[in-house]
Structures are given as structure tokens and as C-alpha cells.
C-alpha positions as CSV (number, residue, x, y, z in Angstrom):
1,X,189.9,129.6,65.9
2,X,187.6,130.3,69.2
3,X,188.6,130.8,72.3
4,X,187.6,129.8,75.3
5,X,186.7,132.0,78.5
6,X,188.0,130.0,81.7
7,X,186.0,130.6,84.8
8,X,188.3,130.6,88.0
9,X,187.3,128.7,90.8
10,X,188.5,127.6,94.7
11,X,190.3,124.7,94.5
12,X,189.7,121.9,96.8
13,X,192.7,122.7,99.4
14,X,191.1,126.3,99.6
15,X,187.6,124.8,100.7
16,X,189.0,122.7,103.3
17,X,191.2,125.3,104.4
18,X,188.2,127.9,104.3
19,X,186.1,125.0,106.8
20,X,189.0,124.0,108.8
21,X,189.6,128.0,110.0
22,X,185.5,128.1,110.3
23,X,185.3,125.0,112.6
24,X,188.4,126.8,114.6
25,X,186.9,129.5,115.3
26,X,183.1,127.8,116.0
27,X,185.0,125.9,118.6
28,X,187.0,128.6,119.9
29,X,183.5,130.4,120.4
30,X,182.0,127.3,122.1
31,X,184.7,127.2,124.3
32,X,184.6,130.3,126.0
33,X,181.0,130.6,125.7
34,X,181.1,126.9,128.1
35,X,184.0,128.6,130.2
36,X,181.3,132.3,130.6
37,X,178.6,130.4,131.6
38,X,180.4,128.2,134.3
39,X,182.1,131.0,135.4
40,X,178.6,132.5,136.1
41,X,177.0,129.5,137.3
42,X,180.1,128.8,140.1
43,X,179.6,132.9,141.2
44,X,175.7,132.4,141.6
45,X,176.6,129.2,143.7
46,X,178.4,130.8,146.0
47,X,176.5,134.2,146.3
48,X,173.8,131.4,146.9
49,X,176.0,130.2,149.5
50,X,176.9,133.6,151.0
51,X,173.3,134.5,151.2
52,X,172.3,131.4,152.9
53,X,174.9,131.9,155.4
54,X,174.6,135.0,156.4
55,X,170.8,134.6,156.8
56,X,171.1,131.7,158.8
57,X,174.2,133.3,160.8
58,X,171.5,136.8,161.5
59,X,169.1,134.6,162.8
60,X,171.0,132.8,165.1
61,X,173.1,135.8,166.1
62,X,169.1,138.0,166.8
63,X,167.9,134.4,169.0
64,X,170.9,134.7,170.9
65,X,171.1,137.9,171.8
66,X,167.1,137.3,173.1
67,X,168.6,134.5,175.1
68,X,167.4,134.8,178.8
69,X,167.1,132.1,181.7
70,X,163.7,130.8,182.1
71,X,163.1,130.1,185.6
72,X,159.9,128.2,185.7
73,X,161.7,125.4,183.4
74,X,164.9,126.0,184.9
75,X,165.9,126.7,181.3
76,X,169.0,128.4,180.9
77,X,171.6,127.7,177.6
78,X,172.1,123.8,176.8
79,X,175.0,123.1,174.1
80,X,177.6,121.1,172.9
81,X,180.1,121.5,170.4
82,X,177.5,120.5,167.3
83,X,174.2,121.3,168.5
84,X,172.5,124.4,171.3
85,X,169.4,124.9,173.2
86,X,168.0,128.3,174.6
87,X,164.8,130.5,175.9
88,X,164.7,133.5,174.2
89,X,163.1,136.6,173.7
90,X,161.8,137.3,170.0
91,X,158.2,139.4,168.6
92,X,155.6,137.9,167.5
93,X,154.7,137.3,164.1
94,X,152.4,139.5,162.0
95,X,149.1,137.1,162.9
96,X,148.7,138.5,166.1
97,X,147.7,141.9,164.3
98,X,144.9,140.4,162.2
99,X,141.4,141.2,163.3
100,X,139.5,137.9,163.3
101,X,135.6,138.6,162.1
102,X,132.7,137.7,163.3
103,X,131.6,134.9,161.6
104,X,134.8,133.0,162.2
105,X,134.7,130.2,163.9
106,X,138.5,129.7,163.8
107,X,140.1,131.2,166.2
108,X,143.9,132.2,165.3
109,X,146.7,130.1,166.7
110,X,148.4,131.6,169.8
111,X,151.7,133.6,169.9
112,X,153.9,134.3,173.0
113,X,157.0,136.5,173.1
114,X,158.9,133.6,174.7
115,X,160.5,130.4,173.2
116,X,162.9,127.8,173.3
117,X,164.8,127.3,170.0
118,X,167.1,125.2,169.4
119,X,169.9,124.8,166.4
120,X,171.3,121.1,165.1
121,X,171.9,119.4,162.0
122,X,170.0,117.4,160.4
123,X,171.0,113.7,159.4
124,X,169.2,110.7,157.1
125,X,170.5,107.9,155.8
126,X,171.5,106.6,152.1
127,X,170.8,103.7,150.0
128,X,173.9,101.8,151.9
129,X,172.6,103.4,155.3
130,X,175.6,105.7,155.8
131,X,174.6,109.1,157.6
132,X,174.3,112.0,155.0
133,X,174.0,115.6,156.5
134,X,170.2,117.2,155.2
135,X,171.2,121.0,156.3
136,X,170.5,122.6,159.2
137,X,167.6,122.3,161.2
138,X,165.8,124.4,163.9
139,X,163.4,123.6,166.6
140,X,160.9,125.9,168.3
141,X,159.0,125.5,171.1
142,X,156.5,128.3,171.8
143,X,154.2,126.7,174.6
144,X,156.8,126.8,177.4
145,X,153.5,125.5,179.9
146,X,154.9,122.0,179.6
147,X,158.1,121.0,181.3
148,X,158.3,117.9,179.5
149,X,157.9,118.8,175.6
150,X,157.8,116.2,172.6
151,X,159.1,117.2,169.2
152,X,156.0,116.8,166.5
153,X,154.0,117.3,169.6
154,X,155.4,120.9,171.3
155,X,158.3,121.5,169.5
156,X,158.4,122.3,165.5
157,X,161.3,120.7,163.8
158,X,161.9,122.5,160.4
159,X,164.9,122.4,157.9
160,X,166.6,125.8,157.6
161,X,168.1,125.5,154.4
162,X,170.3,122.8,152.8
163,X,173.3,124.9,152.0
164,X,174.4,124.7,155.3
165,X,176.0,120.9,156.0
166,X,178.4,122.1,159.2
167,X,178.0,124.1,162.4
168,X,179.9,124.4,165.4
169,X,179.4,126.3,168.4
170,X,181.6,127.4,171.4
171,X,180.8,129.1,174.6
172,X,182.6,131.6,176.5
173,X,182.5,131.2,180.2
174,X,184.1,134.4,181.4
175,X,188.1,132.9,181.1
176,X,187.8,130.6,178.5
177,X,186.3,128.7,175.9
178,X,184.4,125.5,176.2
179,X,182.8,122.9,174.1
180,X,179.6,122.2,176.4
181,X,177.4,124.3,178.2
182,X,174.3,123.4,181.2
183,X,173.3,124.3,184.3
184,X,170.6,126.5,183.5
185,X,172.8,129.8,183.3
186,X,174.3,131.5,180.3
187,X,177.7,132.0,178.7
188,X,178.9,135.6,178.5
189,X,179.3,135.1,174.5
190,X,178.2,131.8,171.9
191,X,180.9,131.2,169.0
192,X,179.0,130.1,165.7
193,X,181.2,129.1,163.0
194,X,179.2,127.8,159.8
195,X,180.2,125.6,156.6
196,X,178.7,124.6,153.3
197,X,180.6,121.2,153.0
198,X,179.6,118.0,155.8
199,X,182.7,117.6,158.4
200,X,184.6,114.7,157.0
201,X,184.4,111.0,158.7
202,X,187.2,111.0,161.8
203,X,187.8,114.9,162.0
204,X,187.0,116.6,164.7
205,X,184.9,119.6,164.4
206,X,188.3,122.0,165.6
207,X,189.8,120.3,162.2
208,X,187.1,121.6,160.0
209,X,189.4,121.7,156.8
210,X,186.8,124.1,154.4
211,X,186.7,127.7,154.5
212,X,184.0,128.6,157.8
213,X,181.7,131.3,158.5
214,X,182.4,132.7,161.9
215,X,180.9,135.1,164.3
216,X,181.2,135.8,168.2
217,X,177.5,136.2,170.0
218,X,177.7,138.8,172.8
219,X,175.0,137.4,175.2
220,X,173.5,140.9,177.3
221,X,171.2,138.3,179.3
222,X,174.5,137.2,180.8
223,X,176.1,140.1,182.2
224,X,172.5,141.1,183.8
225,X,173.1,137.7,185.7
226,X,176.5,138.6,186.3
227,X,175.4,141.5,188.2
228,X,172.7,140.1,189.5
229,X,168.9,141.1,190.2
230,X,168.5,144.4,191.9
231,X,166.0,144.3,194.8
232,X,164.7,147.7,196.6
233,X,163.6,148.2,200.0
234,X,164.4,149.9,203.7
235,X,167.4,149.2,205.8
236,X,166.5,148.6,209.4
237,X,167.1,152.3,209.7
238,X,164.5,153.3,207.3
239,X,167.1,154.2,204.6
240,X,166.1,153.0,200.9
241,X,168.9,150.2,200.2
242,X,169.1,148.3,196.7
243,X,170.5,144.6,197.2
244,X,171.5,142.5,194.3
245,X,170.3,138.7,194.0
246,X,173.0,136.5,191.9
247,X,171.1,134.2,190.0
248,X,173.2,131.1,190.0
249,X,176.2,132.9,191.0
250,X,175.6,133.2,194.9
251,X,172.8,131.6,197.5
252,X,170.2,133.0,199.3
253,X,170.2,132.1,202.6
254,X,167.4,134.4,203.7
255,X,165.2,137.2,202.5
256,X,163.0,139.4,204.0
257,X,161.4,142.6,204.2
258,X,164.6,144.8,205.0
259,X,166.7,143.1,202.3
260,X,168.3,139.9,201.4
261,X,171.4,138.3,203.1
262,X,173.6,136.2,200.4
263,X,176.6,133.9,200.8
């Protein structure tokens, strides 16, 4: 009589037990490998966002503290609650350094110290014409020669970035704050408050219901005003005196060689 040798073997229950845990724990690995990688792609988003915002908001806040009334153009500080307009202050760019040769007949383009910028958003429209925000948008003018300028022409339109879909400005008048500002003077400080999502249809910008990016603007070009101009000269004595002209503050009425008589 022979006998037999039996071979064991994994039964068919233990196979598909065996895959069902593999599958578990393939999926369980897929999962949070999805849920890593969303994680990481929603915290570069908003360091993207950060970035862009605090660029944009330390450029604005560097032009504004440059801000100074232009006399020629009677250019002081335009704004309104969604857009501004100023002549400011600000260095030239690195091209002014380059030595041009000889042999070139191209002469470099000119660069002034002096500008009007401006900061606004910029709109287009859909397939069903609805508005839809672009970003932000700044205009430069650096020939101030002209006191009529045409953007394309003058003034240099370009998009800032596209991260930025809201802004709102306020201006500080010395007692309060307001959403407009003209007269060819300056505020004493600008409020800039920035966002990443467009202001919804019927808010008002005061609503703004997303999280903002806010800074106050001290203005020095406005307290100089404030004070007023200094101007030096002899009393009808012969003493040295130092009068002060208020720039849009007080009139002159009459100036001459021994001072300046204001009202």
C-alpha cells in the first residue's frame, strides 16, 4: 500500500482575503498620498498669494510715500474708493547707468525722477459679456511735459499681477476718513486694503466679505504742505525773517522782497 504526500496549499477564501487587505491598504495609500499633495498644492497657492500681495502692497506703499504735488500740472492726489492717481518721486532705473558706445545709433530711452502712477483694476468681458476682474493694473506716466496725456500714447498701462482681483483705498484728511480725494493737495495718510477674490455683484467695497490685506500709507509730502514752504529774507528792519507759504492751505495776497503777507 503507497501513500500519498499531500501538498498544502491557500484556499480560495485566503487569496481573496490576502487581495482584499492589499487593495485596502493600496487605497489607504492613495488616499493620503491625494490628501499630501493638495495639502501642498493649497499652501503654495496661498504663499503665491501672500507673495503677490505683499509685493504689490510694497510698491504702492514706496510710490506713496514719493507722492508730492506737482505744480506745473496742478497735480496733486486724485482717488476714489476703487482706483488713485498721484506725482511721485521714485529713481531711475538701471539704464540710465549704461554707457552707450560709439557706434550706436540708438540713443537710450529717457528717464526722469518724476511720474504720475496711478493704481486701478483691470476689467474685460466674458463670452456672455459680463465684467470679469483681470488683476490689478498700473499706469505710469513719465513725460509729465504734456498736460493733456493719452494712455498707449503717454501713459503705460501694464497688468500687475492677476492674484490680485480687489483693492480699495481710503484717504485721511486730517479728522477723518473719506472715500474720494482732488483738489490737487494730499491726504495726510492713503488706506490700501487688498484681496485675492473679485468684490461680489451689489456689495459695497466697505462689505468686502474675504479676508483683506491692509496697510495705512503715511504721506511725509503732506505734512511739508501742512506746514507750509519756508521762504527767507530781511524784515523791513534788516533782520533775517523766515515766512512760511501754505500751499493750498492759505492765499497769498502779496509777496515781495521783505516777505510775504498771507490770509
Amino acid at each position: 500500500m503507497t501513500h500519498r504526500r499531500l501538498k498544502r496549499a491557500f484556499t480560495l477564501f485566503e487569496v481573496l482575503l490576502a487581495l482584499s487587505l492589499a487593495l485596502m491598504l493600496l487605497v489607504a495609500m492613495l488616499t493620503f498620498y491625494r490628501q499630501a499633495v493638495d495639502v501642498r498644492a493649497a499652501v503654495l497657492k496661498e504663499v503665491e498669494l501672500v507673495a503677490a500681495e505683499r509685493a504689490v502692497m510694497d510698491m504702492v506703499t514706496e510710490e506713496l510715500r514719493g507722492a508730492f504735488v506737482f505744480q506745473f500740472l496742478g497735480q496733486g492726489m486724485d482717488g476714489s474708493a476703487t482706483e488713485v492717481r498721484f506725482a511721485s518721486v521714485t529713481l531711475p532705473g538701471g539704464g540710465v547707468w549704461l554707457v552707450q558706445g560709439v557706434t550706436e545709433t540708438e540713443g537710450l530711452p529717457p528717464e526722469r525722477d518724476l511720474q504720475i502712477v496711478g493704481y486701478r483694476l483691470r476689467y474685460s468681458e466674458d463670452e456672455t459679456g459680463e465684467p470679469v476682474v483681470d488683476g490689478l493694473e498700473r499706469t505710469c506716466q513719465k513725460s509729465l511735459t504734456p498736460r493733456e496725456a493719452e494712455e498707449g500714447d503717454q501713459i503705460q498701462a501694464s497688468l500687475l499681477t492677476p492674484l490680485i482681483r480687489f483693492i480699495r483705498f481710503g484717504f485721511w484728511d486730517g479728522s477723518a476718513w473719506v472715500e474720494g480725494w482732488s483738489g490737487g493737495d494730499l491726504p495726510q495718510a492713503v488706506e490700501v486694503v487688498l484681496g485675492t477674490e473679485p468684490l461680489p455683484e451689489g456689495v459695497e467695497p466697505l462689505e468686502y466679505p474675504y479676508s483683506t490685506f491692509r496697510r495705512v500709507v503715511y504721506v511725509p509730502a503732506a505734512a511739508q504742505a501742512a506746514r507750509g514752504t519756508v521762504v527767507r529774507g530781511l524784515s523791513e528792519s534788516g533782520e533775517r525773517t523766515a515766512v512760511r507759504l501754505f500751499d493750498c492751505r492759505r492765499r497769498v495776497t502779496n509777496v515781495s522782497s521783505m516777505g510775504c503777507v498771507t490770509r
